[in-house]
BAFI-3210 file (N, C-alpha, C; in Angstrom, 3 decimals, decimal comma, padded with zeros to 6 digits):
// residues 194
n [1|2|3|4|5|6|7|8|9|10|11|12|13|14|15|16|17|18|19|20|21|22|23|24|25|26|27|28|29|30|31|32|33|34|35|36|37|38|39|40|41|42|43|44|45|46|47|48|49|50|51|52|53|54|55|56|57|58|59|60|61|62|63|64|65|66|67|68|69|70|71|72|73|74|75|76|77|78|79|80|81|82|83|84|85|86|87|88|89|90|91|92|93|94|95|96|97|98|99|100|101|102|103|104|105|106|107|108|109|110|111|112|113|114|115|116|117|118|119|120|121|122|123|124|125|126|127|128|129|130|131|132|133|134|135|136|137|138|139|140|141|142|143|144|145|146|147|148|149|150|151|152|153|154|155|156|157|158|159|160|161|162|163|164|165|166|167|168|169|170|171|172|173|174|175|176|177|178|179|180|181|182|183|184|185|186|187|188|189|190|191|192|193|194]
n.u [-011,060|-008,973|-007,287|-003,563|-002,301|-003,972|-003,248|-000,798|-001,736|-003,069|-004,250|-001,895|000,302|003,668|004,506|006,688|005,681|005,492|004,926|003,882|004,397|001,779|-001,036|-002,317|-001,610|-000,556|-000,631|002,154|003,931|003,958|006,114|006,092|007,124|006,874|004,270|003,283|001,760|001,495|000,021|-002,386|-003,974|-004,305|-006,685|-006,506|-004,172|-003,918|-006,304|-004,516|-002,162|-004,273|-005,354|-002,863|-002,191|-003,898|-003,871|-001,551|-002,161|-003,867|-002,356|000,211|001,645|000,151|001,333|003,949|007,245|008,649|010,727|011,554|009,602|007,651|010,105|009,476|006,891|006,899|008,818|007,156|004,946|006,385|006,805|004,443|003,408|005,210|005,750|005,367|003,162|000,914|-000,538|001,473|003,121|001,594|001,052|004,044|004,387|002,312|002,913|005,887|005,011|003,802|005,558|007,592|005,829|006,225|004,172|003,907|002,490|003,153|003,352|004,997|004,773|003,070|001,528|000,616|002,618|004,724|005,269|006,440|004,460|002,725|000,275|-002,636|-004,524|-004,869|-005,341|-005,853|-005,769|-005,764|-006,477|-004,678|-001,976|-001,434|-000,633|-002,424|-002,540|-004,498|-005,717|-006,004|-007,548|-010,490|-009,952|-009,786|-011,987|-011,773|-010,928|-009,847|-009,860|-007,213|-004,939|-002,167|-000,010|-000,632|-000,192|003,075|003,840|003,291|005,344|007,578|007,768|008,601|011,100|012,603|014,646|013,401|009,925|009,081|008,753|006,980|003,674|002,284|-001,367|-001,316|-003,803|-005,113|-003,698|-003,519|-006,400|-005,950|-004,439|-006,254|-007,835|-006,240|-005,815|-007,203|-007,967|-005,884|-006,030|-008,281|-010,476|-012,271|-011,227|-012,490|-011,024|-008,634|-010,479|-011,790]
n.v [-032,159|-031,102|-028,226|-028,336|-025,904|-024,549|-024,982|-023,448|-021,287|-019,860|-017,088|-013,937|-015,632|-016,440|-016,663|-017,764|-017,216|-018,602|-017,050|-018,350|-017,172|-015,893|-015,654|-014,905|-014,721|-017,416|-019,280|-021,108|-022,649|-022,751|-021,881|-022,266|-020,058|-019,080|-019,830|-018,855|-019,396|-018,842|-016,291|-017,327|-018,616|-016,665|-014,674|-012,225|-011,133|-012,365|-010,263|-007,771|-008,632|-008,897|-006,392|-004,748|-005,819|-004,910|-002,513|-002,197|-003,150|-001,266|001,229|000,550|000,760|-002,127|-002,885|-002,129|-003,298|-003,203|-004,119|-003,452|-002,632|-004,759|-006,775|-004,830|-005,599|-008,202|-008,067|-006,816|-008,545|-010,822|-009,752|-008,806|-011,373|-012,580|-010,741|-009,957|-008,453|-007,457|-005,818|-003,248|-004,313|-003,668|-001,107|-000,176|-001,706|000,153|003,268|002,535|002,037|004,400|006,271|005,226|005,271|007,783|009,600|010,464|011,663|015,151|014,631|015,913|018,453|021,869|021,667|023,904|025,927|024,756|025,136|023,373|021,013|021,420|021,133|019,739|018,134|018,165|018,805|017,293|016,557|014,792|016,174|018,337|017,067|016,311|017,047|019,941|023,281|024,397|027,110|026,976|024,886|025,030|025,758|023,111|020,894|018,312|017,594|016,401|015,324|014,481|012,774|014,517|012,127|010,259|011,324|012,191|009,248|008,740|010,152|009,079|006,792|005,746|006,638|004,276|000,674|-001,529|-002,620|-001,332|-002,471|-001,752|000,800|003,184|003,438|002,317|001,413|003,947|005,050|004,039|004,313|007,056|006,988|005,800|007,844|009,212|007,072|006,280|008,703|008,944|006,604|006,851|004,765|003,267|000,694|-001,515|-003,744|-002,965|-001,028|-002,449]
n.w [-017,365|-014,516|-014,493|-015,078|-014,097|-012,078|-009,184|-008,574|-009,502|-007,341|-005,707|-004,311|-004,884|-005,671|-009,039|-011,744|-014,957|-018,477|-021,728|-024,541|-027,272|-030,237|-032,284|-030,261|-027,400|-025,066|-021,410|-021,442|-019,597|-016,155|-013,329|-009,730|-007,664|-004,470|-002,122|-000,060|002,843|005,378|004,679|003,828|005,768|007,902|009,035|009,112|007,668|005,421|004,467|004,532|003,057|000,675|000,131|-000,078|-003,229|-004,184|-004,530|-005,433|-007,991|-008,803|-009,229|-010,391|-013,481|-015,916|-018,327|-017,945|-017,859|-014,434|-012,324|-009,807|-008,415|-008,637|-007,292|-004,778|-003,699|-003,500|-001,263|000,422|000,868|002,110|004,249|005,397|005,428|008,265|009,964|013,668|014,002|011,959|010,517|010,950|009,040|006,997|006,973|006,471|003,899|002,456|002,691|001,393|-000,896|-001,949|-001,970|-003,775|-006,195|-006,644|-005,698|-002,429|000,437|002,099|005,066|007,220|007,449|006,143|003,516|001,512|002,711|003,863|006,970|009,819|011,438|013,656|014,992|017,369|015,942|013,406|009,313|006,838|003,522|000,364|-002,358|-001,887|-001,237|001,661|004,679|005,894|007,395|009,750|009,534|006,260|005,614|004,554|002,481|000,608|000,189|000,296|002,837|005,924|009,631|011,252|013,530|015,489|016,386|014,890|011,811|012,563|012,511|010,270|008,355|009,493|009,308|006,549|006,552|007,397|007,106|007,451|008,215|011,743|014,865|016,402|016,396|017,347|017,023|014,591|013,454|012,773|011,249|009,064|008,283|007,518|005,417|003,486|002,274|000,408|-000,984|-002,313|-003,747|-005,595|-007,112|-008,220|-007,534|-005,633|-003,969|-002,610|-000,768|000,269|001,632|003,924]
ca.u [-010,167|-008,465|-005,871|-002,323|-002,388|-004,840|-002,282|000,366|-002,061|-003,903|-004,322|-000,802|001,044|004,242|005,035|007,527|004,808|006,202|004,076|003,630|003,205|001,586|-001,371|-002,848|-000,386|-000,982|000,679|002,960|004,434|004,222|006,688|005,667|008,110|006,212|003,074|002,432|000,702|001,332|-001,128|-003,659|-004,249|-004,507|-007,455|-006,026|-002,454|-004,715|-006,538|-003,480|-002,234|-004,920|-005,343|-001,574|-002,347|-004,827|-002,823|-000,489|-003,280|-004,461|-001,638|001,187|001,113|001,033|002,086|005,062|008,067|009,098|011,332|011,869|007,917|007,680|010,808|008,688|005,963|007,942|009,224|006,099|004,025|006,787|006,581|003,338|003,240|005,890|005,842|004,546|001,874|000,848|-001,071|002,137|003,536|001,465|001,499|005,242|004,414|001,677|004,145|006,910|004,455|003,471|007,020|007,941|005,428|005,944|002,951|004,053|001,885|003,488|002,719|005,534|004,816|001,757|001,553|000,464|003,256|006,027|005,105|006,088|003,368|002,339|-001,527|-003,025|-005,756|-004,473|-006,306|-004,942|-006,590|-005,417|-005,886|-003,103|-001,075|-001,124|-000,741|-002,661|-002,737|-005,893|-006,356|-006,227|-007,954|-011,481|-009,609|-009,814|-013,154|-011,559|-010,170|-010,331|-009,393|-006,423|-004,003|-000,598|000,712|-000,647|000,932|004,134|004,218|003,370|006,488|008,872|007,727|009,363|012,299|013,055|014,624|012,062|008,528|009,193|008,235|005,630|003,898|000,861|-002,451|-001,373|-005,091|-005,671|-002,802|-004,110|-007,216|-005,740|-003,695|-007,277|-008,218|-004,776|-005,269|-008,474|-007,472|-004,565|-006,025|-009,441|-011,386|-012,877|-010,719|-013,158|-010,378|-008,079|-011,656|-012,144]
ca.v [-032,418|-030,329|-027,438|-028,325|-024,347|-023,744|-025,010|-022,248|-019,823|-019,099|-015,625|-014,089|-016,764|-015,875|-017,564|-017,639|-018,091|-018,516|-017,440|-018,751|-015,629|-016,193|-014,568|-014,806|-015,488|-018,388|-020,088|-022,723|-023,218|-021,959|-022,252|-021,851|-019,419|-019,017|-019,813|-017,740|-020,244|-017,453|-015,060|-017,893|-019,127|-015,838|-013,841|-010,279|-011,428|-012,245|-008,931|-006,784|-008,746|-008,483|-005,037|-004,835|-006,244|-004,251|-001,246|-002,477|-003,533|000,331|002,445|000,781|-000,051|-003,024|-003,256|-001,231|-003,683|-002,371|-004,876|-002,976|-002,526|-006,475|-006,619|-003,971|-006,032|-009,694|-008,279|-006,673|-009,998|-011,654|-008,927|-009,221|-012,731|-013,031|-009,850|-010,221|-007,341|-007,403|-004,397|-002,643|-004,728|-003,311|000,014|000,212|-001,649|001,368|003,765|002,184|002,153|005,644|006,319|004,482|005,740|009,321|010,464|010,333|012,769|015,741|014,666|016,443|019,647|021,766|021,135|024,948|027,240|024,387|025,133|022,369|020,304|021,923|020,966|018,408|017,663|018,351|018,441|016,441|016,965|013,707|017,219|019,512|016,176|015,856|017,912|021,427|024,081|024,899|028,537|026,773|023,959|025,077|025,951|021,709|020,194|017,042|017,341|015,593|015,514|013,288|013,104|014,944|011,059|009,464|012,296|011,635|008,104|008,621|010,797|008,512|005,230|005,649|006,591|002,930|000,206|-002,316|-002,505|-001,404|-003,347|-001,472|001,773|003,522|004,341|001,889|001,475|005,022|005,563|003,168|004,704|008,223|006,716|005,387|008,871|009,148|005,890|006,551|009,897|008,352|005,327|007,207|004,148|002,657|000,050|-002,720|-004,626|-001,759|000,166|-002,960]
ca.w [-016,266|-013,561|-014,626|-014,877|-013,370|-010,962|-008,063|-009,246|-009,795|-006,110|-004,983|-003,414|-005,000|-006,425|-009,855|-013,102|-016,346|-020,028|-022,437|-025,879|-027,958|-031,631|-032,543|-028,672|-026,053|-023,794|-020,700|-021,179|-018,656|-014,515|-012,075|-008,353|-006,617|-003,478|-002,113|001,085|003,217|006,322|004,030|003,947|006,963|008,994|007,926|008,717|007,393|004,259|003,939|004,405|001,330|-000,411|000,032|-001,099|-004,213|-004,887|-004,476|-006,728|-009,552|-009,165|-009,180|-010,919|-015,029|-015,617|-019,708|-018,354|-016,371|-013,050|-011,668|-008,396|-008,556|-007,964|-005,605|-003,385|-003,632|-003,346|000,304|001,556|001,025|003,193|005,679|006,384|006,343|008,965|011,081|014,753|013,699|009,977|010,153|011,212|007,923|005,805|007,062|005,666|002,339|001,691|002,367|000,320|-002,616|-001,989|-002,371|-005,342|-007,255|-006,464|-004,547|-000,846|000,789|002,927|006,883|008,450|006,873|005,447|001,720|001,008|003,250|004,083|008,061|010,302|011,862|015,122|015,323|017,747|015,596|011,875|008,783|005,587|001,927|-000,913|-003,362|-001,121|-001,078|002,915|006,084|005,739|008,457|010,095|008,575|004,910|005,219|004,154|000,846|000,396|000,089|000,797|004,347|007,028|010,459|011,994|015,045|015,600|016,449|012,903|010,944|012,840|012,392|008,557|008,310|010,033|009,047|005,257|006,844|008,321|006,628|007,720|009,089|012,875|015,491|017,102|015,534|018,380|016,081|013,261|012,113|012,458|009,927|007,566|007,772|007,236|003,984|002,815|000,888|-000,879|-002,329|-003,220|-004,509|-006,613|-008,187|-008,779|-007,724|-004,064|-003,756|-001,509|-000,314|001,281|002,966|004,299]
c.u [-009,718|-007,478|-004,727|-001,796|-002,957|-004,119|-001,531|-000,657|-003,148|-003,703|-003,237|000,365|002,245|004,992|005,281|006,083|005,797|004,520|004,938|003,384|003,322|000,250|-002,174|-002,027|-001,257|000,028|000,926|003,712|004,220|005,240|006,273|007,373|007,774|004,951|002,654|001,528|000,392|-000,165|-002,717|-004,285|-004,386|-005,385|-006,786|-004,274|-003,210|-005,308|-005,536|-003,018|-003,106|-005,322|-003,898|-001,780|-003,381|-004,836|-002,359|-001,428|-003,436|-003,389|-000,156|001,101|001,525|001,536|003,374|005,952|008,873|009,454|011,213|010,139|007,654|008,474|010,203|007,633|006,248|007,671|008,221|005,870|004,960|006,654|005,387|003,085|004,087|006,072|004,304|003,330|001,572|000,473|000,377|002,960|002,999|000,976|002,912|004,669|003,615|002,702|005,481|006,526|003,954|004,854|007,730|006,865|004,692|004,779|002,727|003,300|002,956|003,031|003,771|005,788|003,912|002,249|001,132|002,054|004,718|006,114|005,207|005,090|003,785|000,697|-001,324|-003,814|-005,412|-005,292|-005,581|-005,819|-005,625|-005,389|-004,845|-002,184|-000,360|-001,409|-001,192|-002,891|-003,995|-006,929|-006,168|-006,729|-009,587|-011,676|-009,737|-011,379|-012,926|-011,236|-010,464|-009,250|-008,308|-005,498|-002,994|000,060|000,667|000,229|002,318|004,578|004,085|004,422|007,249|008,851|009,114|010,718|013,342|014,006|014,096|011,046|009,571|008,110|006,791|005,484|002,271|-000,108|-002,245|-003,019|-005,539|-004,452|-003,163|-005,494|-007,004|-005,026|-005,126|-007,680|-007,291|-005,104|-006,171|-008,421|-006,733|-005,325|-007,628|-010,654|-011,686|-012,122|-011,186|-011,790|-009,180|-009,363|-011,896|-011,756]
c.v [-031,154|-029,455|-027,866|-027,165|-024,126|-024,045|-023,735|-021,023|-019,317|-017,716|-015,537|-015,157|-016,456|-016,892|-016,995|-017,828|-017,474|-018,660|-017,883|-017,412|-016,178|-015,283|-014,011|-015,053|-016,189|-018,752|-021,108|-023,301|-022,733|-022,685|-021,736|-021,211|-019,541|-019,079|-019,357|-018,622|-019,318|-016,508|-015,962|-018,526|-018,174|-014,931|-012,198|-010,304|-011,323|-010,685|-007,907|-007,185|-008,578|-007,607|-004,599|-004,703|-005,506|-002,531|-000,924|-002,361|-002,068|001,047|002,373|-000,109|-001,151|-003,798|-002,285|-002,587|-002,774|-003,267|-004,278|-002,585|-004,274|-006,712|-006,205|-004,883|-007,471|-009,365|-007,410|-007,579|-010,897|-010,795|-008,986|-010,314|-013,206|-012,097|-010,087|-009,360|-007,246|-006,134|-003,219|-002,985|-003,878|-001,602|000,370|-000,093|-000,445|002,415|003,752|001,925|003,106|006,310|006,323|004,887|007,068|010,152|010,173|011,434|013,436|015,056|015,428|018,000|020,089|021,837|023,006|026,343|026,248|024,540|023,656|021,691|020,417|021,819|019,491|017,265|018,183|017,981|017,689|016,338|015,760|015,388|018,136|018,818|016,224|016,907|019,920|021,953|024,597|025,641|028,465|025,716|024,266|025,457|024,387|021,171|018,675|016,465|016,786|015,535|014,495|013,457|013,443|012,976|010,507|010,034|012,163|010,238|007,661|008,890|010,120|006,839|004,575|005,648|005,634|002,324|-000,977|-002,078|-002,281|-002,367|-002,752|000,075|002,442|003,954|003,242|001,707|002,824|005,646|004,920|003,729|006,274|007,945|006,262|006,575|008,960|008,207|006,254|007,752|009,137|007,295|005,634|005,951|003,717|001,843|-000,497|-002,775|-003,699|-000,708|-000,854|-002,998]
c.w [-015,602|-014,270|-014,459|-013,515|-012,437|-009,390|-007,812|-009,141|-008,347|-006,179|-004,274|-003,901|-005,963|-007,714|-010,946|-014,306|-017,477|-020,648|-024,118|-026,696|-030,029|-031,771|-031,436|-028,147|-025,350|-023,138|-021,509|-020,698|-017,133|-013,657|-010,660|-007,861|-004,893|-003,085|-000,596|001,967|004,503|006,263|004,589|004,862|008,029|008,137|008,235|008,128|005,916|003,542|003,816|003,114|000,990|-000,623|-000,634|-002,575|-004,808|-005,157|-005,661|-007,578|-010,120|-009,462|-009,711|-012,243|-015,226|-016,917|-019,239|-017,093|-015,593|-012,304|-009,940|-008,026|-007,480|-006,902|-004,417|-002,601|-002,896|-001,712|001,141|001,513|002,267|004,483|006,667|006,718|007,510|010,278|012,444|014,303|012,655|009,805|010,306|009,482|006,494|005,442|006,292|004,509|001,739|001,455|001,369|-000,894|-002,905|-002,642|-003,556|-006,412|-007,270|-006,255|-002,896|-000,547|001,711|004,409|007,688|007,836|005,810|004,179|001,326|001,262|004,049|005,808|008,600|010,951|013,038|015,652|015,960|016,860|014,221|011,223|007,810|004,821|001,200|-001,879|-003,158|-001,189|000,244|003,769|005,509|006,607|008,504|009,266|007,200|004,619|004,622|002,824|000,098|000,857|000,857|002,024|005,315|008,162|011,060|013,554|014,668|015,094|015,153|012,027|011,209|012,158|011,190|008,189|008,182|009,596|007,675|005,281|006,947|007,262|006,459|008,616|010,724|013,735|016,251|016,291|016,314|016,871|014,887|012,556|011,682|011,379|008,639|007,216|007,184|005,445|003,151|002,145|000,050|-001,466|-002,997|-004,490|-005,974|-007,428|-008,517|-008,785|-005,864|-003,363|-002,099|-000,261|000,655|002,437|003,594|005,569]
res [x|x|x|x|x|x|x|x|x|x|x|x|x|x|x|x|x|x|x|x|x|x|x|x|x|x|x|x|x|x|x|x|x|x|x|x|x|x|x|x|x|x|x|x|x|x|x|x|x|x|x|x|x|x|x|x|x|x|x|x|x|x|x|x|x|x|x|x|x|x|x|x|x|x|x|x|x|x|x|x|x|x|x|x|x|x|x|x|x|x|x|x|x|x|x|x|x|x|x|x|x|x|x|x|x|x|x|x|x|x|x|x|x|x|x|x|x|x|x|x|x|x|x|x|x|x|x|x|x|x|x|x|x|x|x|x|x|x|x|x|x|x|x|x|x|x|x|x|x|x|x|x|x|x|x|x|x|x|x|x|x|x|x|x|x|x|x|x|x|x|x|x|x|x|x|x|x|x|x|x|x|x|x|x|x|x|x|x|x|x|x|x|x|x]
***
C-alpha cells in the first residue's frame, strides 16, 4: 500500500517528524507544517528553492542543531515563494547563509590591502575571500571578472532587513556568488549552476 508519509514528505515541505529511537530510529509520526504550493507551481520559484536547499545540505552540519539555521531557512523558502521577483528572494537567502555561516566574502573592499572598491570591472577570487584589486589578482588562480554594480549590490544586500524590492544585475550576482559556494562546500552543486 501507499505511505502514510509520502504526502508530508514532498520536496520543500516543511514538517515536525518523531522518531522512534531503539536500535535504528524510525518515523513515527509526521506532522505537515507547510507545504509551499507557491514553490511548486512556479518553475523558477522552484529552482531558487531548490538551489536553497541545496546550499543548506552542503554547507551547514546536519548532526549538529542550529535552530536559527532552520529559522533562516523557514523565512527564505517563504520569501521566495511570495516575493514579486524570486530571484531577487533568493539572492538575499544566499547572502544570509553566507553570513550565518561565517564566510561572507569581502565585495566592498579588496580582501588583500583593505582598499575600497574603485574598479569598473573588478576581479573576485572564492580563495582571497572576495573583491581583489587589479595589481593582485594574478596572485589568485581562481579569479574572475565581475561588475562595479554586482559587487555593490553584494555588499548592501546583507545589510537589509528583507529581500529588496528590486536589485539591477540580480542574475549576474548569483552568478558571481556561484564560485564561493562552490569554493565553500567543495562540491558542484547542479541545482544552484543551474
Amino acid at each position: 500500500g501507499a505511505s502514510r508519509l509520502g504526502g508530508a514528505t514532498e520536496p520543500l515541505a516543511q514538517i515536525r517528524v518523531t522518531l522512534a529511537a531503539r536500535r535504528n530510529a524510525y518515523v513515527t509520526q509526521v506532522e505537515p507544517r507547510a507545504s509551499r504550493p507557491g514553490l511548486r507551481t512556479d518553475y523558477v520559484r522552484l529552482g531558487a528553492a531548490l538551489s536553497l536547499a541545496e546550499l543548506y545540505a552542503a554547507t551547514t552540519p546536519y548532526d549538529q542543531e542550529d535552530p536559527h539555521a532552520f529559522d533562516l531557512l523557514e523565512a527564505s523558502l517563504e520569501a521566495i515563494e511570495t516575493h514579486r521577483k524570486p530571484a531577487i528572494a533568493a539572492l538575499y537567502a544566499q547572502v544570509r547563509l553566507l553570513e550565518h555561516i561565517g564566510v561572507m566574502p569581502a565585495f566592498g573592499h579588496d580582501t588583500t590591502s583593505g582598499h575600497a572598491l574603485d574598479e569598473l570591472e573588478p576581479y573576485l577570487s572564492p580563495t582571497a575571500g572576495g573583491y581583489v584589486r587589479y595589481q593582485d589578482a594574478d596572485l589568485f588562480s581562481d579569479r574572475f571578472r565581475s561588475r562595479y554594480e554586482v559587487l555593490v549590490a553584494l555588499d548592501r544586500i546583507g545589510q537589509l532587513d528583507a529581500p529588496p524590492a528590486n536589485v539591477r544585475f540580480v542574475e549576474q550576482c548569483l552568478a558571481a556568488l556561484l564560485p564561493f559556494w562552490q569554493h565553500f562546500a567543495e562540491a558542484l552543486l547542479p541545482a544552484t549552476g543551474a
